[in-house]
C-alpha positions as a Python dict, from the first residue, in 0.01 Angstrom:
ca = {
    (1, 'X'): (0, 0, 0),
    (2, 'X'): (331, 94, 183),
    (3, 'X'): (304, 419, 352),
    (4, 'X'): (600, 606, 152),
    (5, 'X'): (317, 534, -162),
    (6, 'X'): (64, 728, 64),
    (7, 'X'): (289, 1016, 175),
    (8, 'X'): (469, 1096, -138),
    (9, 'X'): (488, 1513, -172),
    (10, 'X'): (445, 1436, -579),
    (11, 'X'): (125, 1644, -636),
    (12, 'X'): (-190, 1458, -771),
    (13, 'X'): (-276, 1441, -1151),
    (14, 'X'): (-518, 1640, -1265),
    (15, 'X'): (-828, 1473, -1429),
    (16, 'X'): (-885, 1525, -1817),
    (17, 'X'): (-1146, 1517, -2050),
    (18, 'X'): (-1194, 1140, -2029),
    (19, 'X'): (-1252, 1191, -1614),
    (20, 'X'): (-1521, 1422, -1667),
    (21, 'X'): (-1641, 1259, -1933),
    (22, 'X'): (-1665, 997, -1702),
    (23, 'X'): (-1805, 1154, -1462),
    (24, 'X'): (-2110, 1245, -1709),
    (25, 'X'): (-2209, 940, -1764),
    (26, 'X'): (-2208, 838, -1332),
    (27, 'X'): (-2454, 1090, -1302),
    (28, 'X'): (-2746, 920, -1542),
    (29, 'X'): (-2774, 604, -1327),
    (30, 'X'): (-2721, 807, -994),
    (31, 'X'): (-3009, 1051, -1098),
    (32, 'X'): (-3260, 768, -1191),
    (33, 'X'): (-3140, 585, -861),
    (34, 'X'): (-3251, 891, -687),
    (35, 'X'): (-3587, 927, -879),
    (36, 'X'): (-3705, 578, -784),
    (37, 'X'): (-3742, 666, -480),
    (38, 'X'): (-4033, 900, -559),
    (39, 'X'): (-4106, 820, -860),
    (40, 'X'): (-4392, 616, -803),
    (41, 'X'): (-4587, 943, -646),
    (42, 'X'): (-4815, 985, -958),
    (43, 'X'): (-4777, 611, -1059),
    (44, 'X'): (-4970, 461, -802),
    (45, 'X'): (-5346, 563, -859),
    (46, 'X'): (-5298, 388, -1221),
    (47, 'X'): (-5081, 78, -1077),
    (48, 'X'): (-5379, 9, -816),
    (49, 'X'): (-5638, 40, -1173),
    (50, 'X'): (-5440, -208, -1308),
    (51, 'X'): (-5285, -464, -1141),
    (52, 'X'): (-5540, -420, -781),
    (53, 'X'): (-5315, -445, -481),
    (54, 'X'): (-5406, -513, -201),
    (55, 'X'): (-5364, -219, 88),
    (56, 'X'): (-5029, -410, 223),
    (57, 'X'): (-4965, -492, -123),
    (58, 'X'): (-4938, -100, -267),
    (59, 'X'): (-4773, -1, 51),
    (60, 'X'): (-4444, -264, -44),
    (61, 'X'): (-4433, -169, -396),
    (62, 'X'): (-4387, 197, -288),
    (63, 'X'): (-4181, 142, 44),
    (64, 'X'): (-3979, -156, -25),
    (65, 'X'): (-3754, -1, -289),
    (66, 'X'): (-3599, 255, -25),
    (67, 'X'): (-3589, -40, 291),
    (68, 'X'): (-3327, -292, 44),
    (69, 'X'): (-3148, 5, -66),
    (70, 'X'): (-3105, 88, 268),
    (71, 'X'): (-3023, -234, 387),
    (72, 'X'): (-2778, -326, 205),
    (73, 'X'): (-2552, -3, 148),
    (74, 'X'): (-2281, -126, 399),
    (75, 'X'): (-2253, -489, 242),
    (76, 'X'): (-2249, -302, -131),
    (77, 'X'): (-2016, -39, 11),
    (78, 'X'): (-1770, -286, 160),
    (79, 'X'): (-1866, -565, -148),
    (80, 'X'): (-1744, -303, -429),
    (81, 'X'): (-1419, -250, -252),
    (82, 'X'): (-1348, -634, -235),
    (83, 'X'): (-1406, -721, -565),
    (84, 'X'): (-1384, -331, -773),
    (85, 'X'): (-1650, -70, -767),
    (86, 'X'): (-1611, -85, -1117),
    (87, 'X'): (-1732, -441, -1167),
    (88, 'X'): (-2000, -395, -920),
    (89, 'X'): (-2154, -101, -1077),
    (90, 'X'): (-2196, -258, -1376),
    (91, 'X'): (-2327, -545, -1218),
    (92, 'X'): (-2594, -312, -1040),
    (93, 'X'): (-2692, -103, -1376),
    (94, 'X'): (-2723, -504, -1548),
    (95, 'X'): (-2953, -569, -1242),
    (96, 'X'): (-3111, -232, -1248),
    (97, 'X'): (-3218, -253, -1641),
    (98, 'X'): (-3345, -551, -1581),
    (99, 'X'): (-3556, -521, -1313),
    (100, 'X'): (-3640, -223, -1445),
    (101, 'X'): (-3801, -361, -1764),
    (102, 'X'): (-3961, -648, -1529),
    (103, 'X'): (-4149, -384, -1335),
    (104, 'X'): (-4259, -173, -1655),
    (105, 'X'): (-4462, -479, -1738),
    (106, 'X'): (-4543, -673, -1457),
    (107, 'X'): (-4851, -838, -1457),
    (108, 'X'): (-4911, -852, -1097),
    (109, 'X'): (-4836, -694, -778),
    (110, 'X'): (-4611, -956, -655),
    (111, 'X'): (-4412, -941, -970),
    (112, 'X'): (-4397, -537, -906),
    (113, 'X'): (-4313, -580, -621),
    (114, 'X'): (-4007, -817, -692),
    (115, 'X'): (-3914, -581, -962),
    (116, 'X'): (-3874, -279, -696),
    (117, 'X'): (-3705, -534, -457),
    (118, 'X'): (-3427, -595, -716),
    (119, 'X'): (-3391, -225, -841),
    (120, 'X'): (-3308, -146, -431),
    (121, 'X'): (-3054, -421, -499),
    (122, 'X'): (-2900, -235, -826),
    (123, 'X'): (-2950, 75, -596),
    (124, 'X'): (-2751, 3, -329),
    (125, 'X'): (-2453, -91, -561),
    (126, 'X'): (-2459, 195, -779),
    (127, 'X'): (-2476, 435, -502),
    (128, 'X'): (-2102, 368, -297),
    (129, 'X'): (-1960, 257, -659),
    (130, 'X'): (-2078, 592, -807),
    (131, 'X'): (-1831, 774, -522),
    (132, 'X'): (-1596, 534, -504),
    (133, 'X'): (-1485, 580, -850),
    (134, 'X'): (-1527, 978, -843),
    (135, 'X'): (-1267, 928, -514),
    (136, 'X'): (-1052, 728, -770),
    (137, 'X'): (-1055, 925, -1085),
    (138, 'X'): (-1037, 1295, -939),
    (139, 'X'): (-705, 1303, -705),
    (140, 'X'): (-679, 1696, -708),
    (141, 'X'): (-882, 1789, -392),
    (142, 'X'): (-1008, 2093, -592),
    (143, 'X'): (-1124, 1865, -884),
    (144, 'X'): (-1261, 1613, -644),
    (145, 'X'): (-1463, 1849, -437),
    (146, 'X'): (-1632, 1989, -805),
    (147, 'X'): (-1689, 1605, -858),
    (148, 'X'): (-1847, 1560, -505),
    (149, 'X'): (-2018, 1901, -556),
    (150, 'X'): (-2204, 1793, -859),
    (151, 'X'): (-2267, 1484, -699),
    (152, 'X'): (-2457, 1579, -411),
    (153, 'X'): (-2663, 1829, -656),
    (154, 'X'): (-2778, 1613, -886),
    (155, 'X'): (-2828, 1297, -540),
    (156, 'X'): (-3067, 1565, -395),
    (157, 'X'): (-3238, 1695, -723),
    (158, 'X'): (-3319, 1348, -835),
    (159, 'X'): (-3548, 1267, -525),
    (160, 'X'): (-3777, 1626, -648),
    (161, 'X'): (-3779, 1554, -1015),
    (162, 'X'): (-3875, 1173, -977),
    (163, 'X'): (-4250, 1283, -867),
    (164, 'X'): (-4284, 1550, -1123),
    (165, 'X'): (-4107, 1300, -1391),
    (166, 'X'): (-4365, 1026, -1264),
    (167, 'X'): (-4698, 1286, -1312),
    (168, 'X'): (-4587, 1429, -1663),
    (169, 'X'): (-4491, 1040, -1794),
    (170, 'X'): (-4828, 908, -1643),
    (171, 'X'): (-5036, 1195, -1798),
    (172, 'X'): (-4944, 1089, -2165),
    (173, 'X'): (-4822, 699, -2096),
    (174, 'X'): (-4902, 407, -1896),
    (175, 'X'): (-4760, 364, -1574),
    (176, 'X'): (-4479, 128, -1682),
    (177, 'X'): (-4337, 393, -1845),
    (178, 'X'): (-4144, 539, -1536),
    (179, 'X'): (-3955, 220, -1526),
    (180, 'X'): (-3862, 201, -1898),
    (181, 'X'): (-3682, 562, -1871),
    (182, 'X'): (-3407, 384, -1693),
    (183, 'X'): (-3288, 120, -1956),
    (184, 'X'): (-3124, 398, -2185),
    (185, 'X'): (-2941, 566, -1878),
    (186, 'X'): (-2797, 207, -1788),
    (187, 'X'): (-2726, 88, -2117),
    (188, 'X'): (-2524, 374, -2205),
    (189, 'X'): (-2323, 289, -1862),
    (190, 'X'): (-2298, -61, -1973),
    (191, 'X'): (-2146, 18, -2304),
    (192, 'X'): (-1940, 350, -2195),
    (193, 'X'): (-1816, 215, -1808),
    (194, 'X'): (-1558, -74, -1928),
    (195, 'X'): (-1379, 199, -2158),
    (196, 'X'): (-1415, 505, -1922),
    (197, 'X'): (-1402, 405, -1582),
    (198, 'X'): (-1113, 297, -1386),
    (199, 'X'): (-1111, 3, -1112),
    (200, 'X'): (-1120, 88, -722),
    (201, 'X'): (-1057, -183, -521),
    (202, 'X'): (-875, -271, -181),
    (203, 'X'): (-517, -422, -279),
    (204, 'X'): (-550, -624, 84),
    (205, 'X'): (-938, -640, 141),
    (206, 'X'): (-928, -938, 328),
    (207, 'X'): (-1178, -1209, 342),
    (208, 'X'): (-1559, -1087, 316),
    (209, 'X'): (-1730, -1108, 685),
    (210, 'X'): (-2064, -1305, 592),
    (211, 'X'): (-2228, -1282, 949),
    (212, 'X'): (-2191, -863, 950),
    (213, 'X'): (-2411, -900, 655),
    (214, 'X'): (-2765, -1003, 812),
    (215, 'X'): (-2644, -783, 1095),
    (216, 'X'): (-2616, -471, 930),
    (217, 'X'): (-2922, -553, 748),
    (218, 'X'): (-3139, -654, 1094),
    (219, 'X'): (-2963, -311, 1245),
    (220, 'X'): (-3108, -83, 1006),
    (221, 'X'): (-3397, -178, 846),
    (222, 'X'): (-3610, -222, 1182),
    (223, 'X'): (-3514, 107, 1276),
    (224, 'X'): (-3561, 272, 912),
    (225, 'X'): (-3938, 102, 917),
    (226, 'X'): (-4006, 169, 1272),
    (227, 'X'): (-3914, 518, 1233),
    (228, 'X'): (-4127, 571, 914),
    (229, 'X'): (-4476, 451, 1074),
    (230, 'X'): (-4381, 654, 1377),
    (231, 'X'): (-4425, 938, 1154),
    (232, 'X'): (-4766, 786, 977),
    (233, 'X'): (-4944, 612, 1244),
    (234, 'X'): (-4798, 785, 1545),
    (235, 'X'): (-4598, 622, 1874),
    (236, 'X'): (-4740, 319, 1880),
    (237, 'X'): (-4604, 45, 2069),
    (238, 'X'): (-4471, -187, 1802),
    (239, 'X'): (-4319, 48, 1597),
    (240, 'X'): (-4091, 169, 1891),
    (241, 'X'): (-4017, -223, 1948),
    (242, 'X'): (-3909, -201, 1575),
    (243, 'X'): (-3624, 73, 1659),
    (244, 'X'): (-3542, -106, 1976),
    (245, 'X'): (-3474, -414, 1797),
    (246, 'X'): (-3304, -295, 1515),
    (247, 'X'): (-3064, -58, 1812),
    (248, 'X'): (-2964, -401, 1929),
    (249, 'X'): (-2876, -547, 1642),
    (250, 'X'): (-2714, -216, 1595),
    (251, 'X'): (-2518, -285, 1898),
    (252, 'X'): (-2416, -651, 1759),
    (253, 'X'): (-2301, -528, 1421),
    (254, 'X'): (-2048, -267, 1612),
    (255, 'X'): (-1934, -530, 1829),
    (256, 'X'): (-1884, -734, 1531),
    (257, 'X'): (-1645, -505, 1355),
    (258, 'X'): (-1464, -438, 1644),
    (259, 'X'): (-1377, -814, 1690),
    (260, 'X'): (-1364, -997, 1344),
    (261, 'X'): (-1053, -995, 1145),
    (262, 'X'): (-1179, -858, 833),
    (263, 'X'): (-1486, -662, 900),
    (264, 'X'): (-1736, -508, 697),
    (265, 'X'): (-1692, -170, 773),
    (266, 'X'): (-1314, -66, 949),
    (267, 'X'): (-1324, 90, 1278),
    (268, 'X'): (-985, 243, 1132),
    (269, 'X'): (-1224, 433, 918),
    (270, 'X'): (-1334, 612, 1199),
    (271, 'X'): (-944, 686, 1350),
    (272, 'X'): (-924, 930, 1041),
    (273, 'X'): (-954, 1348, 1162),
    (274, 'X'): (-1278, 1438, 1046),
    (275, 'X'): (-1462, 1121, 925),
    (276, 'X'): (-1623, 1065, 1265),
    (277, 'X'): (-1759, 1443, 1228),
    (278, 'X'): (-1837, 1423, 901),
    (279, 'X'): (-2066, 1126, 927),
    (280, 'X'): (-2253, 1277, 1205),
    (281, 'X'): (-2252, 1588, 1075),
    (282, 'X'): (-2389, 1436, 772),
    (283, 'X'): (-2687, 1286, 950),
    (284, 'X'): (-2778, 1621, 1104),
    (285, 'X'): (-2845, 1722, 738),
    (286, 'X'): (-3021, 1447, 620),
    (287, 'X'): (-3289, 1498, 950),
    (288, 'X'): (-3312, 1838, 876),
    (289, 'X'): (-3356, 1817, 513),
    (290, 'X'): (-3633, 1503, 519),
    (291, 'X'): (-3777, 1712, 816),
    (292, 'X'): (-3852, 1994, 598),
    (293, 'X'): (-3973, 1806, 294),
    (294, 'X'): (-4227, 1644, 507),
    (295, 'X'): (-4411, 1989, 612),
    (296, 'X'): (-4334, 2172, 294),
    (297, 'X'): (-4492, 1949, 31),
    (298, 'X'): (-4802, 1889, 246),
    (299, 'X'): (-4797, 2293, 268),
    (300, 'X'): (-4835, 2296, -68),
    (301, 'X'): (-5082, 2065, -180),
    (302, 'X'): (-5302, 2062, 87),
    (303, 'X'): (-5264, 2415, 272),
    (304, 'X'): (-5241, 2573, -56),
    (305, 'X'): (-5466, 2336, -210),
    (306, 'X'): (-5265, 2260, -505),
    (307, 'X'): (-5307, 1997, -668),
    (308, 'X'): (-5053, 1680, -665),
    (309, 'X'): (-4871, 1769, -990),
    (310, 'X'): (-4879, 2173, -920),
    (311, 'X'): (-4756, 2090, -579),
    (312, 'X'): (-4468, 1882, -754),
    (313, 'X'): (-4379, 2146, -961),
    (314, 'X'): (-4372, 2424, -724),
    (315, 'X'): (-4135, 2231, -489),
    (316, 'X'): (-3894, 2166, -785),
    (317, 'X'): (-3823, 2573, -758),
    (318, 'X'): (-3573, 2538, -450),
    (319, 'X'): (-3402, 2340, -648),
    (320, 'X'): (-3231, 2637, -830),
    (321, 'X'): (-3036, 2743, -558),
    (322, 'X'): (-2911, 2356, -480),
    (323, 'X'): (-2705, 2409, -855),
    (324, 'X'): (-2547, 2707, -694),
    (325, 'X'): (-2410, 2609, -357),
    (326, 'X'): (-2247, 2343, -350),
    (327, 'X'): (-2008, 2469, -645),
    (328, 'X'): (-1963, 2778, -426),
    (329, 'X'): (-1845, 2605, -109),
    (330, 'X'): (-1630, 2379, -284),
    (331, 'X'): (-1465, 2714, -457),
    (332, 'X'): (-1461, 2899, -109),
    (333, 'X'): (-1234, 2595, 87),
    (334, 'X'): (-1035, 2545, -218),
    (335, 'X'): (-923, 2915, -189),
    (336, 'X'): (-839, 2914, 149),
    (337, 'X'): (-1125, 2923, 351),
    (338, 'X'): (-1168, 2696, 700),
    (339, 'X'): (-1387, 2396, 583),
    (340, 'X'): (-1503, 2466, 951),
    (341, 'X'): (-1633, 2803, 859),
    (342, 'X'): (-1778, 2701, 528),
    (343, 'X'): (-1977, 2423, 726),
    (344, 'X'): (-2072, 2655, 1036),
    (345, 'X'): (-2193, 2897, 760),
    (346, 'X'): (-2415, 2594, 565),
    (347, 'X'): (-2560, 2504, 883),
    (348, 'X'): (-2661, 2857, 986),
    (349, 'X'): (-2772, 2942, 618),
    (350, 'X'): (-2997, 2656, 642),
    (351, 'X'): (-3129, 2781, 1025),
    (352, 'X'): (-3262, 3045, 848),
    (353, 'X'): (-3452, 2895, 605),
    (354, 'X'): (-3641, 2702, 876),
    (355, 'X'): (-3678, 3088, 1037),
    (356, 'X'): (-3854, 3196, 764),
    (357, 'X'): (-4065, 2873, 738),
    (358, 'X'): (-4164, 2946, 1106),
    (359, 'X'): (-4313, 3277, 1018),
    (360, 'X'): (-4532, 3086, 742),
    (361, 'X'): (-4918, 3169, 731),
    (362, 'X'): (-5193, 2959, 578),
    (363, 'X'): (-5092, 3173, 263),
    (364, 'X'): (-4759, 3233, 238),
    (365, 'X'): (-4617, 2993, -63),
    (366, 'X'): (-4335, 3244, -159),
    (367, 'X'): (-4217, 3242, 152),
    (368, 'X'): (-4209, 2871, 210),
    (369, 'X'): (-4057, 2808, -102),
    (370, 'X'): (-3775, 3071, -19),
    (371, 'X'): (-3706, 2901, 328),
    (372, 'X'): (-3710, 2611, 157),
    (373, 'X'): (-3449, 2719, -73),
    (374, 'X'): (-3264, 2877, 150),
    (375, 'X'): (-3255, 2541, 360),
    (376, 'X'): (-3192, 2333, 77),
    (377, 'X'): (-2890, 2541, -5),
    (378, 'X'): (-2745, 2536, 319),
    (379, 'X'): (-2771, 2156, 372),
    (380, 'X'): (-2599, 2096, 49),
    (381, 'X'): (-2328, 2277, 144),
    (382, 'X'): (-2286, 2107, 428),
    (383, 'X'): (-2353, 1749, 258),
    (384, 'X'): (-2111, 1817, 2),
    (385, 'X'): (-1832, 1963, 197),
    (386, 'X'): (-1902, 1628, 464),
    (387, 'X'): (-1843, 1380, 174),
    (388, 'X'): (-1490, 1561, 10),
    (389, 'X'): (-1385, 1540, 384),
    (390, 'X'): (-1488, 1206, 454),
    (391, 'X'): (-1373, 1042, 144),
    (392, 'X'): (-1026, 1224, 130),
    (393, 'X'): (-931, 1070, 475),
    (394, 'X'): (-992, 732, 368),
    (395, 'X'): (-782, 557, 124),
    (396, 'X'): (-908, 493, -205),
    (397, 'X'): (-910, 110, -177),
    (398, 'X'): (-1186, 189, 135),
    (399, 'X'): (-1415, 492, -49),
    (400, 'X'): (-1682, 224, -101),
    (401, 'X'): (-1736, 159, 283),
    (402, 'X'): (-1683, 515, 361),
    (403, 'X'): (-1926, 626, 100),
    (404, 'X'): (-2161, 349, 199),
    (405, 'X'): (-2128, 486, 586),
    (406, 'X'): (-2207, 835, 487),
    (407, 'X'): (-2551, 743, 243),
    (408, 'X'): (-2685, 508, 575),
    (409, 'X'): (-2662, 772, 805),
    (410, 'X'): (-2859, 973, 605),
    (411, 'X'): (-3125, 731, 576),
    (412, 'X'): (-3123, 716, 937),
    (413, 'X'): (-3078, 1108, 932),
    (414, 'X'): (-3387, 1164, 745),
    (415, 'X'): (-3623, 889, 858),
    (416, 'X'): (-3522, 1050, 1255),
    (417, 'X'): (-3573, 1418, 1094),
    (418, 'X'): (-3928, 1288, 956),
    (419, 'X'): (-4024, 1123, 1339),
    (420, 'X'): (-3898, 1397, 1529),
    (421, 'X'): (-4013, 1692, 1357),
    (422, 'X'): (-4302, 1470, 1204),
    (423, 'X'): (-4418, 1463, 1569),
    (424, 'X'): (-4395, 1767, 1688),
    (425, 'X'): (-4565, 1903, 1416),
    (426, 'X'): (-4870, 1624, 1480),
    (427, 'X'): (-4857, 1675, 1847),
    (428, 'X'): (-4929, 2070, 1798),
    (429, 'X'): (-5193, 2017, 1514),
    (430, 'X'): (-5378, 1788, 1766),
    (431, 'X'): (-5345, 2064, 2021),
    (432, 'X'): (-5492, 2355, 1830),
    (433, 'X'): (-5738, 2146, 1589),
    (434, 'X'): (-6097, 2236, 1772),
    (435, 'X'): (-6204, 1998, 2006),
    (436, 'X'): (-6534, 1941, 1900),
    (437, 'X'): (-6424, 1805, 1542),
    (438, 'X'): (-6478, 1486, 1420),
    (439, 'X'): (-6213, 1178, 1559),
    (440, 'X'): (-6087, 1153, 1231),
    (441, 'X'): (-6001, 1521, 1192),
    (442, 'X'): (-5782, 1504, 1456),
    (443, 'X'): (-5555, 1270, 1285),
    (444, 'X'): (-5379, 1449, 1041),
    (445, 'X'): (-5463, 1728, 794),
    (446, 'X'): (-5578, 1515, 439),
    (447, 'X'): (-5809, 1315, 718),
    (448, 'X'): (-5919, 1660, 834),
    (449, 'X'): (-5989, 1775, 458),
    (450, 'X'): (-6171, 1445, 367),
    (451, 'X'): (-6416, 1463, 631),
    (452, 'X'): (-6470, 1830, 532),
    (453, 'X'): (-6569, 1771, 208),
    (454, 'X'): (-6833, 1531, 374),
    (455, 'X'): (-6936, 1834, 532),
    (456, 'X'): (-7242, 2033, 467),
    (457, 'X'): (-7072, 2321, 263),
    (458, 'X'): (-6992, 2610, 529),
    (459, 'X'): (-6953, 2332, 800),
    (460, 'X'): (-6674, 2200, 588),
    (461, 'X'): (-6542, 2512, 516),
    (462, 'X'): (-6469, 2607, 895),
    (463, 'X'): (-6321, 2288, 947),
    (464, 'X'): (-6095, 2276, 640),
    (465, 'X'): (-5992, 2642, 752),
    (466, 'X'): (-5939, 2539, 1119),
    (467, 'X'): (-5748, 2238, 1027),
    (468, 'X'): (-5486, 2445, 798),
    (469, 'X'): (-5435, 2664, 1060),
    (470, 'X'): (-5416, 2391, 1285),
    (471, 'X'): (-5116, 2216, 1030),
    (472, 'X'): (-4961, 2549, 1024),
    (473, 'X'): (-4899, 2600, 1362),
    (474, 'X'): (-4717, 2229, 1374),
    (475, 'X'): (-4493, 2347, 1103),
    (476, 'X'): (-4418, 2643, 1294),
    (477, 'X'): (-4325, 2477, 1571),
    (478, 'X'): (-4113, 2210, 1385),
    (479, 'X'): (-3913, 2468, 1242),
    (480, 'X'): (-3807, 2627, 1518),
    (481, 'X'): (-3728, 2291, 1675),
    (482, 'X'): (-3559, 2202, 1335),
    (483, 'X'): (-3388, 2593, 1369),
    (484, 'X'): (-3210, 2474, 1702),
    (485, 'X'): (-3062, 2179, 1614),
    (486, 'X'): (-2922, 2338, 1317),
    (487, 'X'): (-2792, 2618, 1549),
    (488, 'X'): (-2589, 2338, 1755),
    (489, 'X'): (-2479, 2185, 1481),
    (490, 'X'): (-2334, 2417, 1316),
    (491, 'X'): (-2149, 2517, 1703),
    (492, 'X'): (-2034, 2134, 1679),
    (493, 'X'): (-1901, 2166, 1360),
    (494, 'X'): (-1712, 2506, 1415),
    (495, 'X'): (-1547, 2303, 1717),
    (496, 'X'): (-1504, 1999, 1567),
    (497, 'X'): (-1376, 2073, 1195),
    (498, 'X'): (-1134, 2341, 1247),
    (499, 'X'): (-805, 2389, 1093),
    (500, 'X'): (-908, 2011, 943),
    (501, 'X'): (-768, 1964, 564),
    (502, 'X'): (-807, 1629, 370),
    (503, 'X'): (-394, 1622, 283),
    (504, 'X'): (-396, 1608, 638),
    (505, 'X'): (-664, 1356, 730),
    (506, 'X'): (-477, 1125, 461),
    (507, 'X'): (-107, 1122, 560),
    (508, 'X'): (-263, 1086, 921),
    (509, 'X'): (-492, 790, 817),
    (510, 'X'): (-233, 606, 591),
    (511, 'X'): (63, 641, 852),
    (512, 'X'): (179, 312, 1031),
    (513, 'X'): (-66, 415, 1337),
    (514, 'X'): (-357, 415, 1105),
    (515, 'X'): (-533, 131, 878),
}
């Protein structure tokens, strides 16, 4: 692509009813990609009747889905723009039907627990494709950031509905039933994709670096699992190996790109004004949105003492006002607005929904479910607004990697949100639960309420009482840790993001200096 192509003043096309129609039919497989990762919540009880996992067993069929999706977002990311994010996608929704229909009626654990491996494989290619080809089809930055807008609402709204989806399915089917909800979503994609969907690939992609592959994969998963039993089991040796290890390989895979000819993931990415902020930026949101979730649906089944479907429910409220914002902040930089002040604005909106969830008593679900909205909101403001900058300063031969760059950080953003603030939360809980309770109590607050209802019956009681206090407190605390950081990152994105606009980023990034 010759850079007179790139800087051409001829304004872009604007999408039709085919784009959007399009666009409809992305958002199926990208919702039930999004689901699987929580759909199992409800699913599990009857999978363990059924097919009797071990305890290492159950713990891969429900993890192992997110680690390979994970894993392999780069190589997708970078794989789609090689050979067309078109032709990959479809390859993934092939893969994910498949495996999906496996796993509905798999007769043993193993066999589940292939089944979930291979839908994190059809994940992880449907994921980049899915914004690759909205970067492709919508050229208009106002059209584009709708796209993106809609995107990120229905990415984040997904991961909510899968539990409740999972509880209402398993209430009136069998467990496999979860999985079979998937094959009419990818069929349709399979039958409407080759007619409505352009191709996106790199004209000049260069050869595919095999070695950054295992690299990538060795940098993040160790980190991802280390990260996640840091939050369950606490800081225990081996699990800060895991990050350590997977930081080095971290370390190799940069060094990597830097030196190969063709790498997996540009460094010129990265020369483009605002992608560097908007990928760290992004990750900011991801920590403090995964932060949140991890007090506020304990809050609400086990403070409140809801029970797992109620609590499921409940937490779907917030996402009302997820609809709403990112439409809005799309709208408000289209019309002039600073993307700098729209993002400054997301970040401060969603400071104050972790205020409100550090004034939170042992009976105060309104209000936690109105922080939680109002956090949601602002971090999907934020998200949104980081991925129309990101992807508009990146050609659209590249959008794969980019988009690939942006959904690992925020895997890393919201297993780090979930340690951190996970942590905090556990290390005041400990503090305040009363001394004299039982070892297990001072664990964490479902091992405080099982040995309650052990209990003699006002025994118990006090316990259960102290302990929900005790849980309380943590969250407060998180909160206001989780407040800060949202505070400085909203002054880092004020300084970093101003007077930045994507027409900008592009002529800059396609220019003979850039890629």
């Amino acid at each position: 692509m010759t850079t007179s192509e790139c800087t051409t003043n001829t304004p872009p096309s604007l999408a039709g009813r085919r784009e959007w129609t399009a666009l409809g039919v992305l958002m199926l497989p990208l919702l039930l990609v999004s689901m699987d990762v929580s759909v199992l919540y409800f699913a599990i009880p009857s999978i363990s009747a059924d097919l009797e996992p071990s305890g290492t067993q159950q713990l891969w069929i429900f993890d192992i889905y997110a680690f390979v999706l994970a894993g392999l977002l780069m190589t997708m990311g970078s794989l789609g723009d090689r050979v067309g994010s078109r032709r990959l996608l479809l390859f993934g929704a092939a893969a994910f039907g498949t495996a999906s229909l496996v796993a509905a009626y798999a007769n043993s654990a193993e066999t589940l627990i292939a089944a979930r491996a291979v839908l994190g494989i059809g994940g992880a290619t449907l994921m980049p494709s899915t914004m690759a080809l909205v970067r492709t089809m919508f050229t208009d930055p106002g059209q584009r950031a709708k796209a993106i807008g809609l995107w990120s609402g229905v990415m984040t709204g997904g991961v909510a509905l899968g539990s409740v989806m999972s509880g209402v399915l398993v209430e009136y089917f069998w467990w496999g039933s979860v999985f079979l909800v998937n094959l009419p979503a990818m069929a349709l994609l399979l039958v409407l994709g080759p007619i409505l969907l352009p191709e996106s690939r790199n004209p000049e992609p260069g050869r595919f670096d095999l070695l950054s592959v295992p690299l990538s994969m060795a940098a993040v998963l160790p980190v991802i699992y280390g990260l996640k039993e840091l939050t369950a089991e606490g800081w225990h040796a081996q699990y800060v190996l895991s990050v350590t290890v997977g930081l080095f390989f971290g370390y190799l895979f940069v060094q990597r790109q830097r030196t190969a000819k063709s790498p997996l993931i540009s460094p010129a990415l990265f020369r483009g004004p605002g992608f560097t902020p908007a990928v760290v930026l992004n990750l900011v949101s991801a920590f403090a949105m995964m932060g949140s979730a991890y007090f506020t649906t304990q809050y609400i089944q086990s403070v409140l003492d809801k029970s797992a479907l109620e609590a499921a429910l409940w937490a779907l409220l917030p996402s009302v006002l997820i609809g709403v914002a990112a439409p809005v902040s799309g709208r408000l930089v289209q019309n002039g607005v600073d993307r700098a002040h729209v993002v400054t604005a997301g970040f401060v909106l969603a400071a104050c929904g972790y205020g409100l969830l550090a004034l939170a008593g042992t009976d105060s679900m309104w209000l936690v479910l109105a922080g939680a909205g109002v956090l949601a909101s602002g971090i999907v403001t934020v998200m949104s607004q980081m991925m129309d900058l990101a992807l508009g300063t990146v050609p659209v031969g590249n959008a794969g990697a980019a988009s690939s760059l942006l959904e690992t950080g925020a895997e890393f953003g919201g297993a780090l949100g979930m340690a951190v603030l996970g942590s905090i939360g556990t290390a005041f809980y400990r503090d305040e639960i009363p001394s004299d309770a039982p070892a297990a109590a001072h664990e964490t607050l479902g091992s405080a309420l099982a040995v309650a209802r052990q209990l003699p019956a006002d025994t118990g009681q006090a316990l259960a009482s102290a302990a929900r206090e005790a849980f309380t407190s943590g969250m407060q605390a998180a909160a206001i840790a989780g407040a800060v950081l949202l505070l400085g990152a909203a002054a880092l994105a004020a300084a970093t993001l101003r007077g930045i606009r994507v027409r900008e980023a592009e002529e800059a990034l396609y220019s003979p200096t850039g890629v």
